[in-house]
C-alpha positions in Angstrom: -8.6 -1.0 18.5 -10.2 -3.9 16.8 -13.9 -3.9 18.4 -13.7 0.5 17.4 -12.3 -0.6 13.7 -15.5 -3.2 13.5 -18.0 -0.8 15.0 -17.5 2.3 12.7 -17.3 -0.6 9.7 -20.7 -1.7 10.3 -22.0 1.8 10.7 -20.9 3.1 7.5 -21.7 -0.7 5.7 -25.8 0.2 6.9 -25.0 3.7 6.5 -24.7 2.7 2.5 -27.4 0.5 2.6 -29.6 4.1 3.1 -28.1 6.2 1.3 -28.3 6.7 -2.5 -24.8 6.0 -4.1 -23.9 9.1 -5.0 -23.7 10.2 -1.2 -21.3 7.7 -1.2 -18.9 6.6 -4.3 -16.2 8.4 -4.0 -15.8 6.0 -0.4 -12.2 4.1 -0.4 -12.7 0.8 -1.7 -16.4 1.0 -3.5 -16.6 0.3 -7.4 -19.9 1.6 -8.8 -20.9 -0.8 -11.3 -21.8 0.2 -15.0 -23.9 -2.5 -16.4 -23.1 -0.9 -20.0 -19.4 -2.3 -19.7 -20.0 -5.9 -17.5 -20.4 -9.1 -18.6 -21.7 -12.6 -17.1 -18.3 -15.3 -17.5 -19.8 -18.2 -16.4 -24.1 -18.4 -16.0 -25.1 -20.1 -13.2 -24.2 -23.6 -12.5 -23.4 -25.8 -9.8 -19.2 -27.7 -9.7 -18.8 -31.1 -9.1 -18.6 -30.9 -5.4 -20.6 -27.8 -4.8 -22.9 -27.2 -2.4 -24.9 -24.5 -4.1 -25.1 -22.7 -7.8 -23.3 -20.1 -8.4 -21.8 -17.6 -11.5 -18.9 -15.6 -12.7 -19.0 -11.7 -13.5 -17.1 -9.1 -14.4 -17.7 -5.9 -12.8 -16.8 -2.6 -14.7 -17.5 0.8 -13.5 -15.5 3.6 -11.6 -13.4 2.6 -8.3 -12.5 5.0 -6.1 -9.4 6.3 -5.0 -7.4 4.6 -2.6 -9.5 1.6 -3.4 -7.2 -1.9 -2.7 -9.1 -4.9 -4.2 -7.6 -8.1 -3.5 -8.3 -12.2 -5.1 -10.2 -14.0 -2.7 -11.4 -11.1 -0.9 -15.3 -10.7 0.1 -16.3 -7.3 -0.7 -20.0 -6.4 -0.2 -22.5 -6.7 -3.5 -25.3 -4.1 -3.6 -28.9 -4.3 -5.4 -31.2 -1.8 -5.3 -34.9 -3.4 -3.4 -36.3 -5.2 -3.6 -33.8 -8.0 -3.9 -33.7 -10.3 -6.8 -33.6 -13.0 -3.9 -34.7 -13.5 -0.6 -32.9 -10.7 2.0 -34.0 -9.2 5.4 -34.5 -5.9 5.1 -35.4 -2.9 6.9 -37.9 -0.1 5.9 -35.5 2.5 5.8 -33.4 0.7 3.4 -33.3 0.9 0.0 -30.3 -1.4 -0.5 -29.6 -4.9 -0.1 -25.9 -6.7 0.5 -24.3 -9.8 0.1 -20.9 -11.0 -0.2 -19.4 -12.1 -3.0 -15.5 -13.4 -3.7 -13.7 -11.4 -6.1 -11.6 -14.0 -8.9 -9.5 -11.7 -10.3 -8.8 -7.7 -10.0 -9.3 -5.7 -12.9 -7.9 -2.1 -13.8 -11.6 -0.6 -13.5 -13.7 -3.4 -11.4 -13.5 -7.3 -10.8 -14.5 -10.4 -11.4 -16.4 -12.3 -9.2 -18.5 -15.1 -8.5 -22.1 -14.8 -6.7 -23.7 -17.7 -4.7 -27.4 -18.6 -4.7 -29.8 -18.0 -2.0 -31.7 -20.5 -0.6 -31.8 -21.6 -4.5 -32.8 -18.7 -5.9 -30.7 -17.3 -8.7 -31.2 -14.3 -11.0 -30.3 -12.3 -13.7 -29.6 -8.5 -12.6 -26.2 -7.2 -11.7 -25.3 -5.2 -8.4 -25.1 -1.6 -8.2 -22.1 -1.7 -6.2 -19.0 -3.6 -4.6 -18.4 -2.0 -1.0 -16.0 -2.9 1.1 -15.0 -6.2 2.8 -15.7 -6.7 6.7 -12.8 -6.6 9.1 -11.6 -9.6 10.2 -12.3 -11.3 13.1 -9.1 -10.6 15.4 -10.1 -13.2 18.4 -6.2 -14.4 18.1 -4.7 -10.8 18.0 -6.8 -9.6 20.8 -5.8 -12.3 22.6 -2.4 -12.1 22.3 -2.6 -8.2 23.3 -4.2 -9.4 25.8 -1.3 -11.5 27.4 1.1 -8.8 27.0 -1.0 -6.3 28.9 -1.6 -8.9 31.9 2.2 -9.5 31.8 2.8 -6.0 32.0 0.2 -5.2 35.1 1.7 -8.2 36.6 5.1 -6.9 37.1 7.1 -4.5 39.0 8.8 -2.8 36.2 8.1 -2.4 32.4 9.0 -6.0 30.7 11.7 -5.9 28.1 10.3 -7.3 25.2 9.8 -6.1 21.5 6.6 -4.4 22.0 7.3 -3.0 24.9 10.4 -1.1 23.5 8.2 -0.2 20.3 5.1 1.5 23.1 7.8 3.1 25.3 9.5 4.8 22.2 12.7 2.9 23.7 15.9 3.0 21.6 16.6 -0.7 20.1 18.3 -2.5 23.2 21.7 -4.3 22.1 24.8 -5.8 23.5 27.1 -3.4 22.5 24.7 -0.7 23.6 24.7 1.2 20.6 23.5 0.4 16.5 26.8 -0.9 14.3 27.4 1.4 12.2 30.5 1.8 9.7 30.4 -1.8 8.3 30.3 -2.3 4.3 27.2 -2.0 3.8 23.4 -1.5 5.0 23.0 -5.5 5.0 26.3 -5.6 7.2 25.1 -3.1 9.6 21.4 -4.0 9.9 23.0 -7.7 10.1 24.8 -7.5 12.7 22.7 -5.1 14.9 19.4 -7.8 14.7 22.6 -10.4 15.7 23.1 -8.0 19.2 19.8 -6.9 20.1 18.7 -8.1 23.4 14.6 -9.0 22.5 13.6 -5.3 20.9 13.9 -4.3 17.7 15.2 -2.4 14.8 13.3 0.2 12.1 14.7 0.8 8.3 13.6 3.5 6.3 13.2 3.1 2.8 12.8 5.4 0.6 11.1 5.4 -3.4 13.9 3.2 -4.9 16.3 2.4 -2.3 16.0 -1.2 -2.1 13.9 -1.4 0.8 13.4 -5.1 0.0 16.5 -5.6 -1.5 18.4 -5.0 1.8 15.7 -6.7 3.9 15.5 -10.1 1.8 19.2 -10.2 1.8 19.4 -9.3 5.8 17.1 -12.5 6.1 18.8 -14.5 3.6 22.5 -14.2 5.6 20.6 -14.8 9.1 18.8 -17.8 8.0 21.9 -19.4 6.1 24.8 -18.3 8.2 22.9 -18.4 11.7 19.9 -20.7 11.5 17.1 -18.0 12.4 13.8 -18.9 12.3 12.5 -15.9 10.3 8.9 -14.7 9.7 7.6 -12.4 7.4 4.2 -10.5 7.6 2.5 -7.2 6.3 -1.0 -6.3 5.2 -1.4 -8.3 2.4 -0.8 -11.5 1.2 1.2 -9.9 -2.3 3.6 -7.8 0.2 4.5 -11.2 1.7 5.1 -13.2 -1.0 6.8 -10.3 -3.3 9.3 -10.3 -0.1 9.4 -14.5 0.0 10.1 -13.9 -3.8 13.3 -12.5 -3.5 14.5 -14.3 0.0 14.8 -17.3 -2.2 16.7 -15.1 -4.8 18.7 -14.1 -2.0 20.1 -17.7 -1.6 17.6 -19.6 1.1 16.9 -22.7 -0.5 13.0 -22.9 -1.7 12.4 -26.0 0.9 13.0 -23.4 3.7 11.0 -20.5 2.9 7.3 -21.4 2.9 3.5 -19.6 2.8 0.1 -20.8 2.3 -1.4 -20.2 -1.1 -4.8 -17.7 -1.5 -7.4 -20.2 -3.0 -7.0 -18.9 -6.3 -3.4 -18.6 -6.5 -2.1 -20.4 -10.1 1.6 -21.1 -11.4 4.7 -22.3 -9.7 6.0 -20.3 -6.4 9.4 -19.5 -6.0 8.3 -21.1 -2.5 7.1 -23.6 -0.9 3.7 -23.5 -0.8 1.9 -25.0 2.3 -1.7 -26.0 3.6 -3.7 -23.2 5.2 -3.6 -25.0 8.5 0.3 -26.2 7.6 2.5 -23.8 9.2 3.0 -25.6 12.3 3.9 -29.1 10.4 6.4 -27.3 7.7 8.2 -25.7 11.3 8.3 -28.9 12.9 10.1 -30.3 9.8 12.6 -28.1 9.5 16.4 -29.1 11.3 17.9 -25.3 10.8 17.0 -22.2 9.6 13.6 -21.5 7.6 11.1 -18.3 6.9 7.6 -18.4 7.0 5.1 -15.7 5.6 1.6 -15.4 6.8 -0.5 -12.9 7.7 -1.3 -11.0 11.4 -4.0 -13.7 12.4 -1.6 -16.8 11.4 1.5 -15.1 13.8 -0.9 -14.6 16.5 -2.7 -17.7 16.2 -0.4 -20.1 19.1 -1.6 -23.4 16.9 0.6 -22.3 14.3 3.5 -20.4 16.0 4.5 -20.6 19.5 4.7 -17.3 21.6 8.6 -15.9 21.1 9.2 -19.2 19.2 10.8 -16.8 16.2 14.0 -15.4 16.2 13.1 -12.6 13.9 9.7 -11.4 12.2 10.1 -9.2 9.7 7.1 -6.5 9.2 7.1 -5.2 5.8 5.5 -1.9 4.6 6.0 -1.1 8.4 4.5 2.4 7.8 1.1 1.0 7.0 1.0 -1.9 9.7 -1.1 -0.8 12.7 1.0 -0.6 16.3 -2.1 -2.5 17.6 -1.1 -5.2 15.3 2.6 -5.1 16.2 2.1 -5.4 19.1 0.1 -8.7 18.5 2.5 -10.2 16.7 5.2 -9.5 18.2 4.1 -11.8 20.9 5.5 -14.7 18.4 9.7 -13.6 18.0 12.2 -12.3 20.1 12.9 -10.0 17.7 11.2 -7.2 15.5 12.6 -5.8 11.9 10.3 -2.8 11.2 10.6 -2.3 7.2 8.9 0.5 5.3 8.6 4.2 5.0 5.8 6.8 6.6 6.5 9.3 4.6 4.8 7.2 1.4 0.9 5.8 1.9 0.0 6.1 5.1 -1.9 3.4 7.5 -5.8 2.9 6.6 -8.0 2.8 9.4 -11.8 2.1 9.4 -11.9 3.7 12.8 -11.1 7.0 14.7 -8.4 6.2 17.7 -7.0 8.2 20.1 -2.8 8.3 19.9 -0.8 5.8 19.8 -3.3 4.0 18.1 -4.1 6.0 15.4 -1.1 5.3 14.3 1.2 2.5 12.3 4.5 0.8 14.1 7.2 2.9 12.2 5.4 5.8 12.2 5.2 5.6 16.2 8.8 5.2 16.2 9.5 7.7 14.4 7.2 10.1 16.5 6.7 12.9 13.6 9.8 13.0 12.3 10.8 12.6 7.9 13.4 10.6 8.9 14.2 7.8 11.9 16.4 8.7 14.5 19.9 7.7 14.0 19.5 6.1 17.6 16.3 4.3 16.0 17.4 2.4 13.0 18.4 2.6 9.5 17.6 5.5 6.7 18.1 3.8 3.2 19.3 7.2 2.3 20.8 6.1 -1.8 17.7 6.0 -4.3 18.5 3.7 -7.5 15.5 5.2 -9.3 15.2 8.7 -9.8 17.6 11.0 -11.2 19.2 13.5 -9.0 16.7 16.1 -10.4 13.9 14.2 -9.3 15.4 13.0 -5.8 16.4 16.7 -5.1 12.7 17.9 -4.8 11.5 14.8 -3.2 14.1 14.6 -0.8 13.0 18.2 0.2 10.0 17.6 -0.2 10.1 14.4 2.4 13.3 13.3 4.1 14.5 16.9 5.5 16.8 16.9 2.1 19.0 14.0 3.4 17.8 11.1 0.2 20.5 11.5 -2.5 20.5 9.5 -6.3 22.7 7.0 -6.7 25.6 8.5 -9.3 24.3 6.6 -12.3 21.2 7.5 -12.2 22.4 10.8 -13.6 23.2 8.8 -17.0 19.7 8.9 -17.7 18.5 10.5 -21.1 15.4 11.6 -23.1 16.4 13.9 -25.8 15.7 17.5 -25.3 13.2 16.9 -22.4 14.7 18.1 -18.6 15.1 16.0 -15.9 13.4 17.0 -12.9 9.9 18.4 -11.7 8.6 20.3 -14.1 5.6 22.2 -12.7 2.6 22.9 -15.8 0.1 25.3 -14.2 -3.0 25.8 -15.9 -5.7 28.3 -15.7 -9.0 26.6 -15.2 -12.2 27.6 -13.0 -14.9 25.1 -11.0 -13.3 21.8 -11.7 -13.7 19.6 -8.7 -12.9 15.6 -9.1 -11.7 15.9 -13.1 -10.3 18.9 -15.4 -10.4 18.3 -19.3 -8.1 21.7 -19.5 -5.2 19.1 -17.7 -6.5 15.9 -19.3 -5.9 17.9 -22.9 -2.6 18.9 -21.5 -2.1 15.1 -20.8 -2.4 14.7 -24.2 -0.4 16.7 -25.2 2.5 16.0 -22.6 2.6 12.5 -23.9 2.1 13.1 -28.1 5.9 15.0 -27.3 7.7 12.4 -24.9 6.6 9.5 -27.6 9.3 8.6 -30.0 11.8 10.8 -28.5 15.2 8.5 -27.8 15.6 7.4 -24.0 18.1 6.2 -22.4 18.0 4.4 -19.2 21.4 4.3 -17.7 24.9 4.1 -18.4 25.9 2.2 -20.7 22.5 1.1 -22.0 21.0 1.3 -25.8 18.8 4.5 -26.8 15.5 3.8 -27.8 12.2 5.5 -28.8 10.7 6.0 -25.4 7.0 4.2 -26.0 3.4 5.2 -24.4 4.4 2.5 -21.7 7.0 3.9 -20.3 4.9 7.0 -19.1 2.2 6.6 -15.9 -0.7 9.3 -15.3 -1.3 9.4 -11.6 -4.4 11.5 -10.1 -6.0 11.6 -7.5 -9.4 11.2 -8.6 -11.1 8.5 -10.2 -13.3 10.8 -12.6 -9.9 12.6 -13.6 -8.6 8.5 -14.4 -11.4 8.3 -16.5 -11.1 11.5 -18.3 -7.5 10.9 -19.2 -8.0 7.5 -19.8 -10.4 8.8 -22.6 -8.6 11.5 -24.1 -5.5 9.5 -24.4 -7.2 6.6 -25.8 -8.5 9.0 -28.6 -5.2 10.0 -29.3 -4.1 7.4 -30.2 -2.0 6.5 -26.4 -4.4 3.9 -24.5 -1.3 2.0 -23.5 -0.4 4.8 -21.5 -1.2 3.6 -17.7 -3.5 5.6 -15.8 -4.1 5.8 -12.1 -4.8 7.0 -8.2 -1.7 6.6 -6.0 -1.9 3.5 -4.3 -2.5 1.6 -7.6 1.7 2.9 -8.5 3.2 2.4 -5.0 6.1 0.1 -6.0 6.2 1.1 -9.4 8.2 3.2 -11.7 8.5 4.5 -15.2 10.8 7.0 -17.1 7.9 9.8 -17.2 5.4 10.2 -14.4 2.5 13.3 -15.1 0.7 14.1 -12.1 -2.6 15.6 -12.5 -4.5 17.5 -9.7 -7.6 18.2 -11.6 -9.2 20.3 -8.9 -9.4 23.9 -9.5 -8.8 25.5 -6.1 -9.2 24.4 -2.4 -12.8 25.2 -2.4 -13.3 23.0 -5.0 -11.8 19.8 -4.5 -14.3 17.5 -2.5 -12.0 17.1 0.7 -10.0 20.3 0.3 -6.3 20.6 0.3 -6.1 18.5 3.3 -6.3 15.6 1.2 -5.5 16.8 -2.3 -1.8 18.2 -1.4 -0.8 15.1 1.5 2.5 15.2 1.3 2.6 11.6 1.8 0.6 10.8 -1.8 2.4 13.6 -3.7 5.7 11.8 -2.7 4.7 8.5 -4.0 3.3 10.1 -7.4 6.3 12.6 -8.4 9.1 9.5 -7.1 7.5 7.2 -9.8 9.8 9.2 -12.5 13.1 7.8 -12.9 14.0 11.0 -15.2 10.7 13.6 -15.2 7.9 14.4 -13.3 5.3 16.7 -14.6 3.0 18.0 -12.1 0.2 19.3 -13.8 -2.0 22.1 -11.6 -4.8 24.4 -11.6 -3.3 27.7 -10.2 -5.9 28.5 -8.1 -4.8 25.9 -6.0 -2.3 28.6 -4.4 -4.5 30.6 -3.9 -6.3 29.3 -0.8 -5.6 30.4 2.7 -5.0 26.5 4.7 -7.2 26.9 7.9 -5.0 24.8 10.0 -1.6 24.8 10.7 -1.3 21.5 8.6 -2.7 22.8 6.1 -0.6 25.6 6.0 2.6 23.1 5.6 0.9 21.3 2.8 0.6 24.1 0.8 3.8 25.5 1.8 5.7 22.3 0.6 3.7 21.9 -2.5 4.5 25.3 -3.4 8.3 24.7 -2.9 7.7 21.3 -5.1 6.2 23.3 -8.1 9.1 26.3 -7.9 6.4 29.0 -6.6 7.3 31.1 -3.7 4.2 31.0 -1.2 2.9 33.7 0.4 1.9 31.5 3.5 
């Protein structure tokens, strides 16, 4: 898994270095820079304690969709050649790269500071940021590694966590089955991680159900009522800490919950922030129960945990975390608690794998299916966000019609505007990655939601619903920009506007989807990727009272090649009220 996610990485990195941009900037995870809207920060100069000059900038231009910047990553920076500093090229490039570490994410770009090389500084900006190299995953390998030998090496299958996980095995427990019937989720899930017998346990969550809710509370009653030594990991450092966040408001004391800091974290934690290199020394303190967060290559990594030394870790946003990763990490608890939801944003991969690699831990266990096996784990099946209007269509749309509202969410209000998914199909011919017809409908979507009186549950005050309160998702950044414009000229630049992945974990009282693409044939990667059930899910369940899905009709028109393709289209059609012919 890891040597074929480096290889195809490197490819595609020398690919760009090629290739003129425009073969390539609509790539996941590439800004293309407009110099017209940067700035330098900080000139070059040299710290107190630096080895080398170096300078701030921030980077403007249009990101691509699905792009996932991160502080203290170390994206690629792209000049055209020759270099404005000494590089090693070769004659068929017409690019040169360097890293450089982003400071701070911004909406449309970053900021970053640049190095020198070998003393040479200069003045011009990149063309590009591309994306960051894999890690190095010498400590995950390894630990894949000694599960496969202990697995050759025996007579039978082991019992163990990732075992179970491979082998599509039901959870193993004490009482043979999942508790079910208690008071609640947090009871259930509870007392199921209390019997199983070194496997695991999935839960479903939903848009709005409390996915972390239930799992920081879940950790919060093991580590205080039954001393477990918890750990807590995901794809990036924010998922970790967001979930460390509200373990300590769960009621583990700050002093036992702890996670090194990213270089340029600021501000108090509601943890206990540790040395990079600390994890091993804040475990050795502790005399009960504690969680630590971290990432794949720190629960891996035996100088910081010991192989099954955990009694639980925790894997959050399980539908995006790679098996061959769980698998790795799992080699550091006894037990597994597989938190997330397939049916949102799907795993990224740099490389093409054969099954079951291909493939993230819940979605493996799940094996196809909208929602986990009763005989698998949990189904968070109560969503606090969206009103039953919305949850109907998504819960069709997704989870087999089996995700319900909670009752008060059908309290919510805006006066004289339905609750629900309210389709808007326009009329519109060649528009391929943006459509002013359904940015001007945008427009005018949002000039008669603003003002109008909005009320956000039972017994809560009315008031005028503001430009804030309504998110723009598309999935093109050329359509971002377009709306972005035309609502800015209106007068509604506070309105926020967006790809997918930039929302997951959000909400707002009005979400407006916007296709943009005029048909099929039109759309850069087709249907396949334009109707993915998985991203129209996480961009209509945004609404806590209306979703507007905003369409070119030709869209419905297309005859899917694939049998795939022939679902998509199918459920998209049932989303927008439309009786398909397919």
């Amino acid at each position: 898994y890891y040597p074929r996610e480096a290889k195809t990485f490197w490819a595609t990195h020398f690919l760009r270095l090629r290739e003129p941009l425009s073969v390539w900037e609509d790539t996941r995870d590439v800004v293309i820079v407009d110099a017209d809207r940067c700035r330098v920060v900080t000139d070059w100069h040299q710290p107190e304690g630096a080895r080398v000059p170096r300078r701030v900038v921030e980077l403007r231009g249009n990101v691509a969709p699905g792009t996932r910047l991160t502080a203290d990553s170390t994206p690629f920076a792209l000049y055209d050649l020759p270099a404005p500093f000494p590089a090693e090229t070769n004659p068929r490039w017409i690019h040169a790269a360097r890293t450089v570490k982003v400071v701070e994410v911004l909406d449309d770009g970053a900021v970053v500071e640049e190095t020198s090389v070998n003393g040479f500084t200069w003045q011009e900006l990149p063309l590009a940021l591309t994306p960051v190299a894999p890690p190095l995953a010498g400590s995950q390998q390894a630990a894949i590694e000694e599960w496969a030998d202990e697995v050759l090496a025996g007579e039978r299958m082991p019992a163990d966590p990732a075992t179970d996980l491979l082998l599509r095995r039901r959870p193993r427990t004490g009482r043979g089955a999942l508790a079910r019937g208690g008071a609640t989720d947090i009871a259930d899930i509870t007392s199921t991680l209390l019997d199983l017998d070194r496997s695991y346990v999935a839960v479903q969550g939903p848009p709005g159900t409390g996915k972390t809710y239930v799992g920081s509370h879940v950790v919060a009653c093991l580590v205080r009522e039954h001393g477990f030594r918890v750990g807590v990991v995901a794809q990036s450092h924010a998922v970790v800490e967001h979930m460390l966040d509200r373990i300590v408001e769960a009621g583990v004391p700050r002093a036992q919950v702890a996670k090194a800091l990213k270089a340029t974290a600021t501000g108090d934690t509601s943890f206990t922030p540790i040395a990079k290199n600390g994890m091993a020394a804040f475990i050795g303190e502790q005399q009960g129960g504690f969680v630590v967060g971290g990432t794949a290559w720190d629960f891996t990594h035996t100088g910081r945990i010991g192989r099954r030394s955990l009694d639980l870790l925790v894997i959050d946003e399980a539908g995006q975390f790679s098996l061959a990763s769980t698998i790795a990490v799992a080699a550091g608890a006894q037990r597994l608690l597989l938190l997330g939801d397939p049916q949102q944003l799907p795993q990224v991969s740099q490389g093409t794998h054969p099954e079951p690699v291909d493939t993230s831990a819940l979605g493996w266990v799940m094996d196809g299916a909208a929602v986990i096996p009763d005989d698998r784990g949990y189904f968070l099946a109560q969503s606090r966000r969206m009103h039953p209007a919305v949850a109907e269509p998504v819960s069709e749309l997704a989870y087999e019609g089996r995700l319900e509202a909670f009752p008060a969410t059908a309290e919510r209000r805006i006066e004289g505007i339905p609750a629900g998914v309210v389709p808007v199909p326009l009329g519109h011919l060649g528009n391929a990655t943006q459509s002013p017809e359904e940015a001007g409908e945008v427009v005018r979507i949002v000039r008669d939601l603003v003002g109008r009186p909005w009320t956000s549950g039972e017994g809560e005050p009315s008031r005028p619903l503001q430009p804030s309160d309504v998110i723009v998702v598309t999935p093109y950044n050329a359509q971002q920009v377009m709306v972005e414009a035309a609502l800015a000229e209106a007068g509604f630049a506070d309105v926020p506007v967006g790809t997918v992945d930039r929302f997951q974990g959000q909400e707002a009282a009005v979400a407006i989807v916007s296709l943009a693409a005029s048909s099929g044939r039109d759309a850069p990667r087709g249907l396949e990727f334009l109707l993915l059930q998985n991203r129209l899910n996480v961009a209509v369940s945004r609404a806590m009272h209306t979703a507007y899905v905003v369409y070119g009709m030709g869209l419905l028109d297309d005859l899917p090649r694939t049998p795939e393709g022939v679902a998509r289209l199918s459920a998209f059609a049932r989303l927008v009220g439309v009786q398909s012919d397919t």
